[in-house]
C-alpha positions as CSV (number, residue, x, y, z in Angstrom):
1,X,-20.5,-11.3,5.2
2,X,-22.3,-8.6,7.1
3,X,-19.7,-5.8,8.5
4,X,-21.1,-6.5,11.6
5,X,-20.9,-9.9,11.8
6,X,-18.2,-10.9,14.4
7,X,-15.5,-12.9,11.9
8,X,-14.8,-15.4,14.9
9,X,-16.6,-17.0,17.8
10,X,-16.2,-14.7,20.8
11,X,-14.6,-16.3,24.2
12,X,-17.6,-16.5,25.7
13,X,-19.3,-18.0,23.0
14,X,-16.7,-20.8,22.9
15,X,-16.4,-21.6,26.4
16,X,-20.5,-22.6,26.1
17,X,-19.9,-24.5,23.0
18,X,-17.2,-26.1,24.9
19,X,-19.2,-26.9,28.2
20,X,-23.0,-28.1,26.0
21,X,-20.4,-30.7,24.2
22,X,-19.8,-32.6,26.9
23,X,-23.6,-32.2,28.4
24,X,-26.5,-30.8,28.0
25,X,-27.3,-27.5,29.5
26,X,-29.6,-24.9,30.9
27,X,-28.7,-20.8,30.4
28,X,-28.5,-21.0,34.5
29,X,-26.4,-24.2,34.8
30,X,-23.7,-22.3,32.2
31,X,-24.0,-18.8,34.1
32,X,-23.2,-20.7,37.4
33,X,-20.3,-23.0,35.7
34,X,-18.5,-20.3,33.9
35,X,-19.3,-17.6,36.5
36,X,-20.9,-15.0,33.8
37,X,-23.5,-12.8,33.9
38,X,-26.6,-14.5,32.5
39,X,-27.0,-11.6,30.0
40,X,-23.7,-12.9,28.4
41,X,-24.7,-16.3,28.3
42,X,-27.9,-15.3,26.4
43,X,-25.5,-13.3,23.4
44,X,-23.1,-16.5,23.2
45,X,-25.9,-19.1,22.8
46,X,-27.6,-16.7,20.1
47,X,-24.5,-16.5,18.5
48,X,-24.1,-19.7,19.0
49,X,-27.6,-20.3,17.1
50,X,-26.4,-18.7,14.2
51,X,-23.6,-20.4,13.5
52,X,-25.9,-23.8,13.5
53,X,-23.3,-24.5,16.7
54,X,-26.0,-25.0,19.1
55,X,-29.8,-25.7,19.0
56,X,-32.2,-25.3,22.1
57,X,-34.5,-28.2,23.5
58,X,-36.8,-26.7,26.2
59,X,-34.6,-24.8,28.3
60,X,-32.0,-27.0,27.4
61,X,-29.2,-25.8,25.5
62,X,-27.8,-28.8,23.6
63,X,-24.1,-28.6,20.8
64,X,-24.7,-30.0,17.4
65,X,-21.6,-31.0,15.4
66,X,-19.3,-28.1,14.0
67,X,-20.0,-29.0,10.3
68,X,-22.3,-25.8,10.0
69,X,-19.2,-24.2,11.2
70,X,-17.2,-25.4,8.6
71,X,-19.3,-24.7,6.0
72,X,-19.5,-21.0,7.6
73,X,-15.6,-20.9,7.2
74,X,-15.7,-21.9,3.4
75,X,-18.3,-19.6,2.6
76,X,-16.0,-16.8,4.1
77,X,-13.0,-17.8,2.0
78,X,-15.2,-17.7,-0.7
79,X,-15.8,-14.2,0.1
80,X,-12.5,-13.9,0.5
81,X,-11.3,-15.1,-3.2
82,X,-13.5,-12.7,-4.7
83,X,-12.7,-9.7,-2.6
84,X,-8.7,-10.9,-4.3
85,X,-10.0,-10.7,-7.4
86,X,-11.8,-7.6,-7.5
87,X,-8.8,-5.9,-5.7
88,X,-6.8,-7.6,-8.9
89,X,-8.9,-5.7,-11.4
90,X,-9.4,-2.4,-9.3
91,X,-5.3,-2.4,-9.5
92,X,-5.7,-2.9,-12.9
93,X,-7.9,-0.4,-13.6
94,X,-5.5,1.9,-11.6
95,X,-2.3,1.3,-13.6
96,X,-4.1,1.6,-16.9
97,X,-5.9,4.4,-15.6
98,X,-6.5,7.2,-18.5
99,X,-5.9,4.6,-21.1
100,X,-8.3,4.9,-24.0
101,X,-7.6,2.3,-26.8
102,X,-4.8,-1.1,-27.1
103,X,-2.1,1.9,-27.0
104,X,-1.7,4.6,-24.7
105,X,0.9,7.0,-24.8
106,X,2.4,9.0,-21.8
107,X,3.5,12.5,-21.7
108,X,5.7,13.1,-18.6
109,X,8.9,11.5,-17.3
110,X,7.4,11.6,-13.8
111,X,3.9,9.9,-14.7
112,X,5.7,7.6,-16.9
113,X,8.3,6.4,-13.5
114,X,5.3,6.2,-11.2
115,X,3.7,4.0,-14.0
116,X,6.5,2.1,-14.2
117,X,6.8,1.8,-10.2
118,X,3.5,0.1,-10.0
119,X,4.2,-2.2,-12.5
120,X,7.4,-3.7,-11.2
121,X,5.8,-3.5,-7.4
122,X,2.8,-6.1,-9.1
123,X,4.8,-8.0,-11.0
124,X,4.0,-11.9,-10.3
125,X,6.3,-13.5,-12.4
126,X,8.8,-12.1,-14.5
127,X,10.0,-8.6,-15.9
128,X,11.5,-8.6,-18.9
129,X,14.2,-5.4,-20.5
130,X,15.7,-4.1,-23.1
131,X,17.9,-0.9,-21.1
132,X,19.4,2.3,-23.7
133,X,19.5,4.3,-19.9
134,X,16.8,6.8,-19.3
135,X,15.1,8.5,-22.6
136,X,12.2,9.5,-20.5
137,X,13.3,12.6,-18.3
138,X,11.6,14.4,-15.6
139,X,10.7,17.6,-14.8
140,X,12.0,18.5,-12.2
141,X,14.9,16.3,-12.8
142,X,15.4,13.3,-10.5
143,X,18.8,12.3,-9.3
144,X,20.9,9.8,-11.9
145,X,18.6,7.3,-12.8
146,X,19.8,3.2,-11.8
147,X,19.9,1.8,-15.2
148,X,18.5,-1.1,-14.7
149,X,15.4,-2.9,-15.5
150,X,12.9,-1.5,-13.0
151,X,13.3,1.6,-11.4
152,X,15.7,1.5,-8.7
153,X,17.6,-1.3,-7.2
154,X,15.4,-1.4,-3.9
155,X,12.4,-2.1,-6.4
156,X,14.4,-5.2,-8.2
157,X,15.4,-6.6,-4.9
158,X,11.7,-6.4,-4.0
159,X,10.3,-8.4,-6.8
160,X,13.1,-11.1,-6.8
161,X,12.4,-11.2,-3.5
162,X,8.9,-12.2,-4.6
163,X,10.1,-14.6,-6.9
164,X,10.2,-12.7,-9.8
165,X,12.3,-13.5,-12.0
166,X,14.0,-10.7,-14.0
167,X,16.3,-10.3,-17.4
168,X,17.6,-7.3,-18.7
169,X,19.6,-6.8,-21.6
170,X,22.1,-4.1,-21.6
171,X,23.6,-1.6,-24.7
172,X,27.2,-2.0,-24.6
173,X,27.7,2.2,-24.4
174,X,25.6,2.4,-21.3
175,X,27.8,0.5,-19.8
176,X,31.1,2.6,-20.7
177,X,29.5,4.6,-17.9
178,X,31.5,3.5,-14.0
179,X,28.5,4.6,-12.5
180,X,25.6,2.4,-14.5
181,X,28.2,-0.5,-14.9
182,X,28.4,-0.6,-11.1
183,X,24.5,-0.6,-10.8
184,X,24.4,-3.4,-13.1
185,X,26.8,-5.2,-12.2
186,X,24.4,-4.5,-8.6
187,X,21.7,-5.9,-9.9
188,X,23.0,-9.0,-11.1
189,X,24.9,-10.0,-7.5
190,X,20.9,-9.7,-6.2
191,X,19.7,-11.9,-8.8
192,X,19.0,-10.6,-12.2
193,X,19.6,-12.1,-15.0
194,X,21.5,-9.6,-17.6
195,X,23.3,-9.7,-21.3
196,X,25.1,-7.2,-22.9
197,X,24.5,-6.2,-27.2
198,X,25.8,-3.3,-29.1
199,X,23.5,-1.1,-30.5
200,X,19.8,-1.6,-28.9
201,X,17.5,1.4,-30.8
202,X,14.6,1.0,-27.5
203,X,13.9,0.4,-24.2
204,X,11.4,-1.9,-23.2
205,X,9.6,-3.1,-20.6
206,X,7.2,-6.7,-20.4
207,X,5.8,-7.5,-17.3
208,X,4.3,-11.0,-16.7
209,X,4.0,-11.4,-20.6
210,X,0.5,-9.2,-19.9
211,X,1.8,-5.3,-20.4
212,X,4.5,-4.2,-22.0
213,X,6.0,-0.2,-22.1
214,X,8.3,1.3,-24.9
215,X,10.5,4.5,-25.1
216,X,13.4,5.6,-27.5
217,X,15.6,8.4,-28.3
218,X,13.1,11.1,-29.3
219,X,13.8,13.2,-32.6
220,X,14.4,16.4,-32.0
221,X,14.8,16.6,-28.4
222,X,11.4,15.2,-27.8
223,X,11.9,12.6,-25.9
224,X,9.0,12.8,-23.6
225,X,6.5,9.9,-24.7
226,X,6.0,6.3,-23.3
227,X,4.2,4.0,-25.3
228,X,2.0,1.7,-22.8
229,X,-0.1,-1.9,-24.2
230,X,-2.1,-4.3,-22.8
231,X,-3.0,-5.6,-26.4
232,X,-2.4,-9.4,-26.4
233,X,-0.8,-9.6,-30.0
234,X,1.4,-6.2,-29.4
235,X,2.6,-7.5,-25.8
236,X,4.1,-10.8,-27.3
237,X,6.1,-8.9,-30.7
238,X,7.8,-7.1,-28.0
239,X,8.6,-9.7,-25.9
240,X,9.7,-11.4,-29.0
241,X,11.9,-8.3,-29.8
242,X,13.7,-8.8,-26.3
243,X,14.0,-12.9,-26.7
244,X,15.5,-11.9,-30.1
245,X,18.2,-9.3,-28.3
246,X,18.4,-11.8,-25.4
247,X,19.6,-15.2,-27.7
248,X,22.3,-12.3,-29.1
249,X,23.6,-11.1,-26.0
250,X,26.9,-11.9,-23.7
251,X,26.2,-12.8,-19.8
252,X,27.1,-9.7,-17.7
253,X,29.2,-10.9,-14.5
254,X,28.2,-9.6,-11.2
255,X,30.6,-7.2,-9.2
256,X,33.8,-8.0,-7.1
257,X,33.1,-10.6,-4.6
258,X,29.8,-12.5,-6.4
259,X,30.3,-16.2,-6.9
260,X,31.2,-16.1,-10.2
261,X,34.7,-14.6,-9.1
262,X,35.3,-18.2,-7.1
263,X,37.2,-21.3,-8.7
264,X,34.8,-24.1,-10.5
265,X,35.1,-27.1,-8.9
266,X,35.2,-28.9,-12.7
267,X,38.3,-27.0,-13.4
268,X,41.8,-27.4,-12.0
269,X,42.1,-24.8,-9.5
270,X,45.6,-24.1,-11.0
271,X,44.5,-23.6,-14.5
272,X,42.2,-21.1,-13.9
273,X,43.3,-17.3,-13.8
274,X,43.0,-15.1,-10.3
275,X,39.3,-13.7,-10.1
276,X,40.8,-10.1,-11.3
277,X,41.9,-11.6,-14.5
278,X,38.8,-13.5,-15.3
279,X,36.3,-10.4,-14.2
280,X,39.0,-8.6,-17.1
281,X,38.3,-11.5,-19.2
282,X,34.4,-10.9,-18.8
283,X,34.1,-7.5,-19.6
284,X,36.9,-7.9,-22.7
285,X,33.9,-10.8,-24.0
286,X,31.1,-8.0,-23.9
287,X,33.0,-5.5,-25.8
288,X,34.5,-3.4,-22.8
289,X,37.0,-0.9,-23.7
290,X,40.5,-1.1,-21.9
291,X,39.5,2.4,-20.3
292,X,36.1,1.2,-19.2
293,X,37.6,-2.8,-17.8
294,X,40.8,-0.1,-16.2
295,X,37.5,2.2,-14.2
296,X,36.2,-0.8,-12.8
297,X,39.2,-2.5,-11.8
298,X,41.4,0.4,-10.6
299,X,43.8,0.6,-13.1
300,X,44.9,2.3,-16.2
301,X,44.1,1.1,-19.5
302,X,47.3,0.4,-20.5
303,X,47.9,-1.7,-17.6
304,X,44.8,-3.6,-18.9
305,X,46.3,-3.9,-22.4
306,X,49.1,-5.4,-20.8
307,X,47.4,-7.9,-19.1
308,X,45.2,-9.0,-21.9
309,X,48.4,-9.2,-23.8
310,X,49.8,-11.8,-21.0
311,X,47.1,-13.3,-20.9
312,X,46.8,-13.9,-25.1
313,X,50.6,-15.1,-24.8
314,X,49.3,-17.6,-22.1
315,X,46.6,-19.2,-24.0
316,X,48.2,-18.4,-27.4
317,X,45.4,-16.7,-28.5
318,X,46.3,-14.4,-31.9
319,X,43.7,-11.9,-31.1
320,X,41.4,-10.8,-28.5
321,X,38.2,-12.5,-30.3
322,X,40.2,-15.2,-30.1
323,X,41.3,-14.9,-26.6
324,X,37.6,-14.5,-25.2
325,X,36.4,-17.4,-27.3
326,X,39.2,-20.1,-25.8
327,X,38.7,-18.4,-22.2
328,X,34.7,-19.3,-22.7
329,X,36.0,-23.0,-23.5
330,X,38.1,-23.3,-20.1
331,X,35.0,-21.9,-17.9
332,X,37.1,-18.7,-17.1
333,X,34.3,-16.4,-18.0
């Protein structure tokens, strides 16, 4: 479509389309009618004209059916489709900007965040995460990184907000930290998805199955790369790599006052443990130490060791394995 070209009928172009559909006019009968300047009526019934709205017999202005319209209208979204697309591969071209084979590699915490920003603010579908924490650090640092699957929270709640959906798979020693157990446990009351393993060597990003971004522990103190792909047959050995972590992994429960903390309906109310004791429960099934279940709960580890102990008595569970495994069985955890 022409810049120029006005995207909708003007008012006085629709009040003469309006007043030739019910008769046939002159330009003077519609001036005196509509009470406008004959100028005006001239510019409505040319643009009129070429919409095919109108068509002229003698001085007679006379309205043809609106089909011409409607065809107008679909070449526009036509227009408009395409104009989508090509801003879908401009933002490609953006976010893969500098890249110069299957595998580009990123020097820079900050580059490597705002790469990661626009990412997770295009996602469409689902993000996918193995999390070890940050092993990508700025310069100048930036304050304690959110370790969770995208950048920050406000990011996450963005994209499920979308409809994205979004799983994240934890390390268990992240976790031993207040502060990133809180965040998760954040990001999990907003809608994500999360599991907990011991031991995960990387962290990984897949977005939409379509781009996938790897970091680790650098060797030697250099730990300033990011390895970025678009390769097809690259993208899905990584998002192998997290389904392979993800079938391993124990659910992460959401902080105080989720759902999860609520009695199930399919189990006796008075069977079930107070939601303290069954948040305990959850965190002793991902590996938890007492100290680290005592920091989110507000009490000391021993106090936690005596309440698992209580709680082992009451189920007569011989060990803790045990004690998580028959807990899983009820629908405490």
């Amino acid at each position: 479509m022409d810049p120029q070209e006005p995207p909708a009928l003007t008012a006085i172009a629709a009040a003469v389309y309006r007043q030739t559909a019910r008769a046939p006019l002159t330009a003077a009968d519609l001036a005196a009618r509509l009470g406008a300047d004959p100028g005006d009526i001239a510019g409505a019934v040319g643009e009129l004209t070429g919409f095919g709205l109108v068509t002229r017999d003698g001085a007679t202005i006379r309205a043809l059916a609106p089909a011409a319209f409607d065809r107008e209208i679909d070449r526009q979204d036509r227009r408009l489709r395409e104009l989508r697309r090509t801003a879908a591969d401009l933002d490609a071209a953006w976010i893969t900007r500098g890249s110069t084979g299957a595998v580009d590699v990123i020097e820079g915490g900050l580059e490597a965040k705002v790469l990661i920003d626009e990412l997770v603010a295009t996602a469409r579908e689902e993000i996918v995460a193995l999390s070890i924490g940050t092993v990508v650090p700025v310069d100048p640092p930036l304050p304690k990184a959110v370790p969770s699957p995208v950048s920050t929270v406000d990011g996450e709640r963005a994209a499920l907000a979308r409809g994205v959906r979004i799983r994240g798979v934890y390390d268990l020693g992240l976790l031993a930290d207040p502060i990133a157990l809180s965040a998760v446990q954040e990001c999990v009351r907003i809608g994500e998805e999360a599991r907990v393993v011991p031991g995960l060597p990387i962290r990984l990003f897949v977005f939409d199955g379509e781009v996938a971004t790897v970091s680790a522990p650098g060797v030697g103190g250099d730990r300033r790369h990011l390895l970025v792909t678009r390769h097809r047959g690259f993208v899905s050995v990584f998002a192998n790599v997290f389904e392979t972590f993800w079938r391993m992994g124990v659910s992460l429960p959401a902080g105080p006052g989720h759902t999860s903390d609520r009695p199930d309906a399919a189990a006796p109310v008075d069977d079930r443990p107070d939601a303290e004791s069954r948040r305990l429960l959850a965190h002793l099934a991902v590996g938890l130490t007492d100290e680290a279940i005592g920091r989110d709960l507000g009490v000391s580890g021993r106090t936690v060791g005596r309440r698992i102990a209580h709680l082992q008595a009451r189920l007569g569970a011989s060990s803790r394995f045990q004690l998580a495994v028959q807990a899983g069985r009820r629908g405490w955890i």
